[in-house]
PDB file of N, H, CA, C and O in Angstrom:
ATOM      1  N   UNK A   1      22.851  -7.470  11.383  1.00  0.00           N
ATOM      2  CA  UNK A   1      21.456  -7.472  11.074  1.00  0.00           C
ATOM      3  C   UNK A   1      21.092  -6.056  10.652  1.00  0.00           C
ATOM      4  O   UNK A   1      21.467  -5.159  11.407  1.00  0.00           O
ATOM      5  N   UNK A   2      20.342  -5.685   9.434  1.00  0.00           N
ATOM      6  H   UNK A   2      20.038  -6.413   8.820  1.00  0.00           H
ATOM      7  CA  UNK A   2      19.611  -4.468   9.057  1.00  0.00           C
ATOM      8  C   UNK A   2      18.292  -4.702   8.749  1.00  0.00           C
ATOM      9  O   UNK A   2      17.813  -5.823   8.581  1.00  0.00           O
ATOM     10  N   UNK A   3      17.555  -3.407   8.654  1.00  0.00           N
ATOM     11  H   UNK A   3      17.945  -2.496   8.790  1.00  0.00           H
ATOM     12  CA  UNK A   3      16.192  -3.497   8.084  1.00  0.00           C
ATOM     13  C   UNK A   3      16.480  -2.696   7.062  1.00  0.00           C
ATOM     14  O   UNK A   3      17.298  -1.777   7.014  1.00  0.00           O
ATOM     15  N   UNK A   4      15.447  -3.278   5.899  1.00  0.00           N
ATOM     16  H   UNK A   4      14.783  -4.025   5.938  1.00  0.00           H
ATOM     17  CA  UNK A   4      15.533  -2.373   4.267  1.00  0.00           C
ATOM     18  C   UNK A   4      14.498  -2.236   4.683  1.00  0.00           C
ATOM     19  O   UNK A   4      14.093  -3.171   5.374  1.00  0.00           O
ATOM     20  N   UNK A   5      13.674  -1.182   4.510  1.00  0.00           N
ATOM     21  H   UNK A   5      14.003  -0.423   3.949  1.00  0.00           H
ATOM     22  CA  UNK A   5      12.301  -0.621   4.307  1.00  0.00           C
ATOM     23  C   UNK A   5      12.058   0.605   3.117  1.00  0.00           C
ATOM     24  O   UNK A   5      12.342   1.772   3.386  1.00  0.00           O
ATOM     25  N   UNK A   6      11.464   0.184   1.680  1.00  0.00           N
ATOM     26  H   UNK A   6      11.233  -0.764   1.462  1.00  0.00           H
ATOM     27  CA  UNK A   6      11.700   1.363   1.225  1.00  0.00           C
ATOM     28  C   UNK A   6      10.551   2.377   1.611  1.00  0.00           C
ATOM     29  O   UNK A   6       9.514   1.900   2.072  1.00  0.00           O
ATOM     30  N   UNK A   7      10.660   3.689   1.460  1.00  0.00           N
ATOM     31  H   UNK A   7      11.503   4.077   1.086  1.00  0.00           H
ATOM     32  CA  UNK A   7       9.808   4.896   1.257  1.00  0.00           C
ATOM     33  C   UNK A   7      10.204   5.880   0.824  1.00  0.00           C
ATOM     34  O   UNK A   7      11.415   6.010   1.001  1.00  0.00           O
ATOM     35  N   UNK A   8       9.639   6.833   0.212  1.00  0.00           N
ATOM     36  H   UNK A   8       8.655   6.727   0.068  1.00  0.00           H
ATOM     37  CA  UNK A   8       9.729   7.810  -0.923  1.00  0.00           C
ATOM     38  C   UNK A   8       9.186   9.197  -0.008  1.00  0.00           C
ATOM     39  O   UNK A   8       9.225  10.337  -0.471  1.00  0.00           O
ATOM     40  N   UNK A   9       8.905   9.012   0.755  1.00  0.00           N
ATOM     41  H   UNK A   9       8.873   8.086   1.132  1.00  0.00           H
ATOM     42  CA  UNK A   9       8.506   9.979   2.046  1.00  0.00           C
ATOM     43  C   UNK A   9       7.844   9.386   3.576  1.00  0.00           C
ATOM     44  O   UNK A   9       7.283   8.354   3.947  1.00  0.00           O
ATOM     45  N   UNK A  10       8.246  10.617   4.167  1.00  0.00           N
ATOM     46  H   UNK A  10       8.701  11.455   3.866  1.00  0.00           H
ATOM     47  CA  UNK A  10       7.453  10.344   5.507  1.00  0.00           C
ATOM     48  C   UNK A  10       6.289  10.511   5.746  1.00  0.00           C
ATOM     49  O   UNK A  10       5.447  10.437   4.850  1.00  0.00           O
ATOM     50  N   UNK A  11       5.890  10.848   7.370  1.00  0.00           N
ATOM     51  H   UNK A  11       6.573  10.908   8.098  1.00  0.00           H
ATOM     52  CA  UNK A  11       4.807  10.891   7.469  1.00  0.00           C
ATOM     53  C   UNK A  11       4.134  12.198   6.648  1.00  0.00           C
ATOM     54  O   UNK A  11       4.863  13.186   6.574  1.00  0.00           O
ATOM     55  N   UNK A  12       2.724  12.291   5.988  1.00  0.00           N
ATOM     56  H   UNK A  12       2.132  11.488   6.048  1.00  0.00           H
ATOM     57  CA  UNK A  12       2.026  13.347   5.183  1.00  0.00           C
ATOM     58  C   UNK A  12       1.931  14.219   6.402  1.00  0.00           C
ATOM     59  O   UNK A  12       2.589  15.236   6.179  1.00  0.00           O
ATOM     60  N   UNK A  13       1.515  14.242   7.318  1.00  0.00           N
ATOM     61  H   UNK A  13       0.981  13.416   7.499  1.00  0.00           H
ATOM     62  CA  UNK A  13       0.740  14.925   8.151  1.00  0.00           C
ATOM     63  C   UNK A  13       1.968  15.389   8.958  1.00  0.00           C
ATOM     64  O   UNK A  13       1.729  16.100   9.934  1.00  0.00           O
ATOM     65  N   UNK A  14       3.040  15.132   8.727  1.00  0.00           N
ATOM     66  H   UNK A  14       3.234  14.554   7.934  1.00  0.00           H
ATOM     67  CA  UNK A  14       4.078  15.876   9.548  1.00  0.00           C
ATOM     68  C   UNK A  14       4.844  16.421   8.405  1.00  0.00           C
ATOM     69  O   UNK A  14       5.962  16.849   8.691  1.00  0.00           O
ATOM     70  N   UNK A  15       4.540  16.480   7.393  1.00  0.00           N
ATOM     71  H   UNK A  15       3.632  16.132   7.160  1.00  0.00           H
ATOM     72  CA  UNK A  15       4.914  17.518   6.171  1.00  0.00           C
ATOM     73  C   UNK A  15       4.232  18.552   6.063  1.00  0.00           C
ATOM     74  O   UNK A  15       4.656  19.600   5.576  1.00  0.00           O
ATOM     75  N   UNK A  16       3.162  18.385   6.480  1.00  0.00           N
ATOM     76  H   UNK A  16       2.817  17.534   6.876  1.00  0.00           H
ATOM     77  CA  UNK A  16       2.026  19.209   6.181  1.00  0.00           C
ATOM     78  C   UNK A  16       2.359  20.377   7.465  1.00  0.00           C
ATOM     79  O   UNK A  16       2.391  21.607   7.489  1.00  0.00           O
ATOM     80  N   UNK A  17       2.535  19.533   8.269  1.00  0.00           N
ATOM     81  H   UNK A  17       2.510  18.534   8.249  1.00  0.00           H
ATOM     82  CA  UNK A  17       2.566  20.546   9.778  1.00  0.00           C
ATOM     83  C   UNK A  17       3.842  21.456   9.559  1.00  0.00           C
ATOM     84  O   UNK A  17       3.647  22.660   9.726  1.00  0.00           O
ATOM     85  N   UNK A  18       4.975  21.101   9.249  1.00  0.00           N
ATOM     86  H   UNK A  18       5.133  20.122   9.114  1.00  0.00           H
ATOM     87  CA  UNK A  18       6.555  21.488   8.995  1.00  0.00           C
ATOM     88  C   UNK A  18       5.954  22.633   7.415  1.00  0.00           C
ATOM     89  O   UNK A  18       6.185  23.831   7.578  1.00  0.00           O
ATOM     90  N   UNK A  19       5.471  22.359   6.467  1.00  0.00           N
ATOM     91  H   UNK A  19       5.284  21.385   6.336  1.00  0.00           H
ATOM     92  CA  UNK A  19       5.001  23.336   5.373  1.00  0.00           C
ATOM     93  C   UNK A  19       4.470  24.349   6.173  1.00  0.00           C
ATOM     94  O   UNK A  19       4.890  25.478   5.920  1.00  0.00           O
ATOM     95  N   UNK A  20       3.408  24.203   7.346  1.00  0.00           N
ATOM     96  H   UNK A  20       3.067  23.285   7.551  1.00  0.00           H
ATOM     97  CA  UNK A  20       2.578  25.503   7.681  1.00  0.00           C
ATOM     98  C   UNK A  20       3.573  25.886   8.549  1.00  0.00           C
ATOM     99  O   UNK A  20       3.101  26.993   8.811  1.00  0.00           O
ATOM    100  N   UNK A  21       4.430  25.842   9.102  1.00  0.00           N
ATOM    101  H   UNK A  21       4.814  24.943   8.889  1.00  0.00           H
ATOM    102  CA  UNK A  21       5.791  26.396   9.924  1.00  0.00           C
ATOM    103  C   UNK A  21       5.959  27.286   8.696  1.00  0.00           C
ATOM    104  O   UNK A  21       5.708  28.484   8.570  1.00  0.00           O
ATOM    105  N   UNK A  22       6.405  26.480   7.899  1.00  0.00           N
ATOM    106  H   UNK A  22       6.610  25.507   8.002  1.00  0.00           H
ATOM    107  CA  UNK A  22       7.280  27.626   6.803  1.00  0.00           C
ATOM    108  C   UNK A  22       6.479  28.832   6.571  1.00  0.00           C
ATOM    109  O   UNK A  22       6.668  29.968   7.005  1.00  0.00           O
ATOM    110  N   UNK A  23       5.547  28.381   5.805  1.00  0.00           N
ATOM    111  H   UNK A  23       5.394  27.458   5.453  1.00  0.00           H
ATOM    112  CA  UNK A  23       4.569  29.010   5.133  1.00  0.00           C
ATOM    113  C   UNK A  23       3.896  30.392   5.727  1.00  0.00           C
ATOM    114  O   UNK A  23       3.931  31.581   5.412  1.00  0.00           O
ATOM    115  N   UNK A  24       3.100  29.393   7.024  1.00  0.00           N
ATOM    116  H   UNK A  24       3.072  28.427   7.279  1.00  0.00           H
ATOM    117  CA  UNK A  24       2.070  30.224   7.620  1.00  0.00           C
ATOM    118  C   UNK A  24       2.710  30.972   9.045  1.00  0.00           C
ATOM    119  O   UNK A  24       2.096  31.820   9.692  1.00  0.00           O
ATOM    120  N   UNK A  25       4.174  30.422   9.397  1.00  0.00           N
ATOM    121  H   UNK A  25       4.673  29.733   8.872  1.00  0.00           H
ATOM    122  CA  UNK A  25       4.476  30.804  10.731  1.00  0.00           C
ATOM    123  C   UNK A  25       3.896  30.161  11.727  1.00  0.00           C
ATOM    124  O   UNK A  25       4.087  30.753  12.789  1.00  0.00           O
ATOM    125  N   UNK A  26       3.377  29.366  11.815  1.00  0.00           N
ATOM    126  H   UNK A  26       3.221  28.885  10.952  1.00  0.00           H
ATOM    127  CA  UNK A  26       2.249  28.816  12.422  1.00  0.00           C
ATOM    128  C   UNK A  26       3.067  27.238  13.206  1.00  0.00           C
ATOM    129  O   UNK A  26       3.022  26.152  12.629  1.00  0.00           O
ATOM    130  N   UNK A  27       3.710  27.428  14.473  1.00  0.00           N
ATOM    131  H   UNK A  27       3.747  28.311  14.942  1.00  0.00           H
ATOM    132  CA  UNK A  27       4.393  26.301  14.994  1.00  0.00           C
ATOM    133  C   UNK A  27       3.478  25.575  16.126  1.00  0.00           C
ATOM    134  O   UNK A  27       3.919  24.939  17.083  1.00  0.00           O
ATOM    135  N   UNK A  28       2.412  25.754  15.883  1.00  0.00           N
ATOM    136  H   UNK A  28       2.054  26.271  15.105  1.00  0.00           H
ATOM    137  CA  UNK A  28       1.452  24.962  16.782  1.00  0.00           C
ATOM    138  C   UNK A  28       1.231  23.676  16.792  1.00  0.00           C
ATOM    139  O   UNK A  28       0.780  23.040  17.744  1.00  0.00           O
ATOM    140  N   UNK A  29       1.651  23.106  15.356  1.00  0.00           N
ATOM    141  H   UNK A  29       2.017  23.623  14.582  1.00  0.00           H
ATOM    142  CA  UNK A  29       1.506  21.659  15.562  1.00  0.00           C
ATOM    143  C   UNK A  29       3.004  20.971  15.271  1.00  0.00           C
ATOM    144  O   UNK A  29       3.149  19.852  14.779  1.00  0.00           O
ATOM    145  N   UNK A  30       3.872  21.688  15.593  1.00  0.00           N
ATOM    146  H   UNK A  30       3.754  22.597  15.992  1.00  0.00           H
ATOM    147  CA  UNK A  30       5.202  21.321  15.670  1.00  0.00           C
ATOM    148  C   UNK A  30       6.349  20.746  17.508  1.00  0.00           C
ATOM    149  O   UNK A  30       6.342  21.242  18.635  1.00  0.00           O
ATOM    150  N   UNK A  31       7.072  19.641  16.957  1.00  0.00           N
ATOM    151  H   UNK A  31       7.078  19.238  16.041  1.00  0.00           H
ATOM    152  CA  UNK A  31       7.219  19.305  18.203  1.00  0.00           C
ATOM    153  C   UNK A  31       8.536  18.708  17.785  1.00  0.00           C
ATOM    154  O   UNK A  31       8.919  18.786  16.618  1.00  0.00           O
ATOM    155  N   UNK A  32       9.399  17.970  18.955  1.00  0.00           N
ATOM    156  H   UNK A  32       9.088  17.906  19.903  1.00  0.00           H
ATOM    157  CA  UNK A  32      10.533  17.799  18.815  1.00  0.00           C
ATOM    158  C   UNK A  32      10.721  16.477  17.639  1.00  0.00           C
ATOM    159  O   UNK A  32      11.624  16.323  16.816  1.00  0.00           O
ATOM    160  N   UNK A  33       9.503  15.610  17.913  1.00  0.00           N
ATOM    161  H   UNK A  33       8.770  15.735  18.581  1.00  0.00           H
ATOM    162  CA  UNK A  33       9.629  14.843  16.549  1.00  0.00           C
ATOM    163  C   UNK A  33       9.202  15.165  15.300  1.00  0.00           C
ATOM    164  O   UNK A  33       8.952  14.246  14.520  1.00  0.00           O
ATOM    165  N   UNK A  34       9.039  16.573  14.880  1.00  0.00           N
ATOM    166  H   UNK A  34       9.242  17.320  15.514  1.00  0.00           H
ATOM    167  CA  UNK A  34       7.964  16.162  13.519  1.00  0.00           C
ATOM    168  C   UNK A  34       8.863  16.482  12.161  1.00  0.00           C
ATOM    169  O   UNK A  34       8.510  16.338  10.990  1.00  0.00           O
ATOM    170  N   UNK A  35      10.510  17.102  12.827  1.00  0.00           N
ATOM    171  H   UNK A  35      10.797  17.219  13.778  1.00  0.00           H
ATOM    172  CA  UNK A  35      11.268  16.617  11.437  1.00  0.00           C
ATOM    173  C   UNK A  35      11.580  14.982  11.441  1.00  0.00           C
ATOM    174  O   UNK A  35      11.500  14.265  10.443  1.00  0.00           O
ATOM    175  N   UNK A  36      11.865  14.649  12.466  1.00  0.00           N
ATOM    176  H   UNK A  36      11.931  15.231  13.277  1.00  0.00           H
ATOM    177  CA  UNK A  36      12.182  13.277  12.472  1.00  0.00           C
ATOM    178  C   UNK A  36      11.242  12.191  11.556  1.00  0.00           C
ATOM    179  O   UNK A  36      11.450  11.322  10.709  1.00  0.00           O
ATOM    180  N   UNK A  37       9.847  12.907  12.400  1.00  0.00           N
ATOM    181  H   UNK A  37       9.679  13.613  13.088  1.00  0.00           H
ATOM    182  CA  UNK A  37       8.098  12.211  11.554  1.00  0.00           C
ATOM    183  C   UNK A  37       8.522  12.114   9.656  1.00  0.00           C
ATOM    184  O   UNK A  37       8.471  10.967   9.212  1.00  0.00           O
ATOM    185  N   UNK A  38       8.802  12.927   8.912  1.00  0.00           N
ATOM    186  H   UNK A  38       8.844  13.859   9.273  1.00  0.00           H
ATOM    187  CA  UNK A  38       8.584  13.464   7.709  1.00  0.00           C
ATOM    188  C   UNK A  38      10.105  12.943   7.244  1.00  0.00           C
ATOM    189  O   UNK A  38      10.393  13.350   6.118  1.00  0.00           O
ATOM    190  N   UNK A  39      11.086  12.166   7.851  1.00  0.00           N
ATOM    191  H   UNK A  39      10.852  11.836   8.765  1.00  0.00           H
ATOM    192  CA  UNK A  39      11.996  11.473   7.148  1.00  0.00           C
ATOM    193  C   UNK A  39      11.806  10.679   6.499  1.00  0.00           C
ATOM    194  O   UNK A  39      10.684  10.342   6.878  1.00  0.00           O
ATOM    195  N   UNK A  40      12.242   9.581   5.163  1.00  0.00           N
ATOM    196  H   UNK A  40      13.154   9.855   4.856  1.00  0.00           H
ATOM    197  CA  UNK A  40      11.619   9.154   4.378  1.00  0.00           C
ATOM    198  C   UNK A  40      11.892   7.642   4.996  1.00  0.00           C
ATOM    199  O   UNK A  40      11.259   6.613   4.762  1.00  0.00           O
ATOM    200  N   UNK A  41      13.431   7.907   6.159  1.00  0.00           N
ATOM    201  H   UNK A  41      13.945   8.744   6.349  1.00  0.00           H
ATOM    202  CA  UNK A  41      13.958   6.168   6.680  1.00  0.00           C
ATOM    203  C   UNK A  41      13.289   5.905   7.832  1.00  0.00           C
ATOM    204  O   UNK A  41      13.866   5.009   8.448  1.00  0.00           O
ATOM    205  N   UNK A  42      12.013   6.432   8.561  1.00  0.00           N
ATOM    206  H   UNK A  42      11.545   7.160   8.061  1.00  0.00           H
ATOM    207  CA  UNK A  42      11.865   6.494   9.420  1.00  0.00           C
ATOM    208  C   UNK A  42      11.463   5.187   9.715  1.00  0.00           C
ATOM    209  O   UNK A  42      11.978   4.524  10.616  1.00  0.00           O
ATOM    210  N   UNK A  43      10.652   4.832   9.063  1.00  0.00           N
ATOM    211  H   UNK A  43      10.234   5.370   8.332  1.00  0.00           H
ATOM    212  CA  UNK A  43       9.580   3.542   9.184  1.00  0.00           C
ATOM    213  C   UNK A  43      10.971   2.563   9.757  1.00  0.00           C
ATOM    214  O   UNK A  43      11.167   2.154  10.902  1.00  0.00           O
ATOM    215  N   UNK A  44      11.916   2.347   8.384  1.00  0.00           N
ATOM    216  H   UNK A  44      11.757   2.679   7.454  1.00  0.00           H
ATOM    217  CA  UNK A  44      13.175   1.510   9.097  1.00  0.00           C
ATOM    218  C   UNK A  44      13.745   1.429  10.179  1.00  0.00           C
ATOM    219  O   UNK A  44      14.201   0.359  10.583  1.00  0.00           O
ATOM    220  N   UNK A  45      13.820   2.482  10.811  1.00  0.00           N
ATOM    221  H   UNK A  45      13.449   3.351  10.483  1.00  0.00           H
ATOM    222  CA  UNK A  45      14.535   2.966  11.918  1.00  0.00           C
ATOM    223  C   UNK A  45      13.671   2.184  13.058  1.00  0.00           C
ATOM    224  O   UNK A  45      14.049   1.444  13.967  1.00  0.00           O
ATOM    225  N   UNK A  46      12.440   2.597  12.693  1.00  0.00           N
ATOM    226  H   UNK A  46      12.133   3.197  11.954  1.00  0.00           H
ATOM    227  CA  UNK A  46      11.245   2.338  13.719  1.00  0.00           C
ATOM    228  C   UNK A  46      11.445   0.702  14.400  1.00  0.00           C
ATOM    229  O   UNK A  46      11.716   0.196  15.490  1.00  0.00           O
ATOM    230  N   UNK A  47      11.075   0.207  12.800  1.00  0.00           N
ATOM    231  H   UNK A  47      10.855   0.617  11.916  1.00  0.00           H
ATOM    232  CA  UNK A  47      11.180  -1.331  12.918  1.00  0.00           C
ATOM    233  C   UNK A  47      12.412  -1.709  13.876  1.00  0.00           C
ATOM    234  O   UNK A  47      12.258  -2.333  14.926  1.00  0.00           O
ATOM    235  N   UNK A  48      13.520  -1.309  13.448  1.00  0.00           N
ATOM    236  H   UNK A  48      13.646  -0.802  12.595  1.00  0.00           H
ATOM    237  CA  UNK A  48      14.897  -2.017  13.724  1.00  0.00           C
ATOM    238  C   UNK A  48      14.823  -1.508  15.234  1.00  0.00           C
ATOM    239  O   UNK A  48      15.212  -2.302  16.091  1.00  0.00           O
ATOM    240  N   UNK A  49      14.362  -0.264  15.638  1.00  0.00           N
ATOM    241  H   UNK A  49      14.046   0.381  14.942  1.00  0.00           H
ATOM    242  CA  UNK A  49      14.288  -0.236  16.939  1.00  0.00           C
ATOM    243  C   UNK A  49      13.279  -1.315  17.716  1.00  0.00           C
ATOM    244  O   UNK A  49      13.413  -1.915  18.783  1.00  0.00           O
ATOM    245  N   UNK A  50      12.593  -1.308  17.078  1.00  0.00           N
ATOM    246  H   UNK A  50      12.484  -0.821  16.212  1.00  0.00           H
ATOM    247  CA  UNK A  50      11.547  -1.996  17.752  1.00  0.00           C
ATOM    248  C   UNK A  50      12.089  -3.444  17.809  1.00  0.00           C
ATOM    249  O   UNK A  50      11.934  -3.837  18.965  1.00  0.00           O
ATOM    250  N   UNK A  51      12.599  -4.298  17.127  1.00  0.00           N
ATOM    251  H   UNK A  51      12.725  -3.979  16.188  1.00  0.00           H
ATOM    252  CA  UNK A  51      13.340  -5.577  16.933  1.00  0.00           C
ATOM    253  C   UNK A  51      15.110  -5.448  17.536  1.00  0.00           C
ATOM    254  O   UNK A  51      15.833  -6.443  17.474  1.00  0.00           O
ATOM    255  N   UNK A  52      15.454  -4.571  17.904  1.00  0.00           N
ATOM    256  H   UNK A  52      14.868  -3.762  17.954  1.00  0.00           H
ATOM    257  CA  UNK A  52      16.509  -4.043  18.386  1.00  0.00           C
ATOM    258  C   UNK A  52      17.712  -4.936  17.723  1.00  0.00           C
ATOM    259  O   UNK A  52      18.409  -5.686  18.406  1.00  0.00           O
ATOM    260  N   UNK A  53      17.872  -4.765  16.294  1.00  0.00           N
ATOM    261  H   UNK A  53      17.305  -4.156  15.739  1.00  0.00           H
ATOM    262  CA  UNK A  53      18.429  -4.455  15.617  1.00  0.00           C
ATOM    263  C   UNK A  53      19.712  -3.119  15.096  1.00  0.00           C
ATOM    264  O   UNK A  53      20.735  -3.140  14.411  1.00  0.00           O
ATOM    265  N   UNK A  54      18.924  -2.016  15.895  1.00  0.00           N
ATOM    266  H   UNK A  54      18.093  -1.999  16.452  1.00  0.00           H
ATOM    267  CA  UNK A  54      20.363  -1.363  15.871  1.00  0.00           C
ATOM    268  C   UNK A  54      20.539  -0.931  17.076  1.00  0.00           C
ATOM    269  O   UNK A  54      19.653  -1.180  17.895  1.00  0.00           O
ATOM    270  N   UNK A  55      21.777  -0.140  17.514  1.00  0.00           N
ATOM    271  H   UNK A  55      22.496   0.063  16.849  1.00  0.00           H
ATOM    272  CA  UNK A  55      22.063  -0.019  18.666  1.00  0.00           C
ATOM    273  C   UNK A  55      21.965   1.336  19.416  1.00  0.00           C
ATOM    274  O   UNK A  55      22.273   1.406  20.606  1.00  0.00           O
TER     275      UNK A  55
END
């Protein structure tokens, strides 16, 4: 069993937060998920976890 989910990016708002890291130095709204957030397979992952689909 798999999930296809397409997306072309992740979450905006955890791009945005990961840009002002770069940018501004600024790790205040950064946390152990927010590269994970801004992956583009995430949504898939999500699902298939959630339907426990993968292992």
């Amino acid at each position: 069993m798999g999930v296809s989910y397409e997306s072309s990016t992740g979450s905006t708002s955890a791009i945005a937060d990961f840009h002002a890291m770069l940018t501004d130095q600024d790790t205040s709204n950064i946390s152990a998920n927010t590269y994970i957030k801004m992956m583009p397979h995430t949504t898939a992952v999500n699902i298939g976890v959630f339907f426990g689909a993968l292992i």
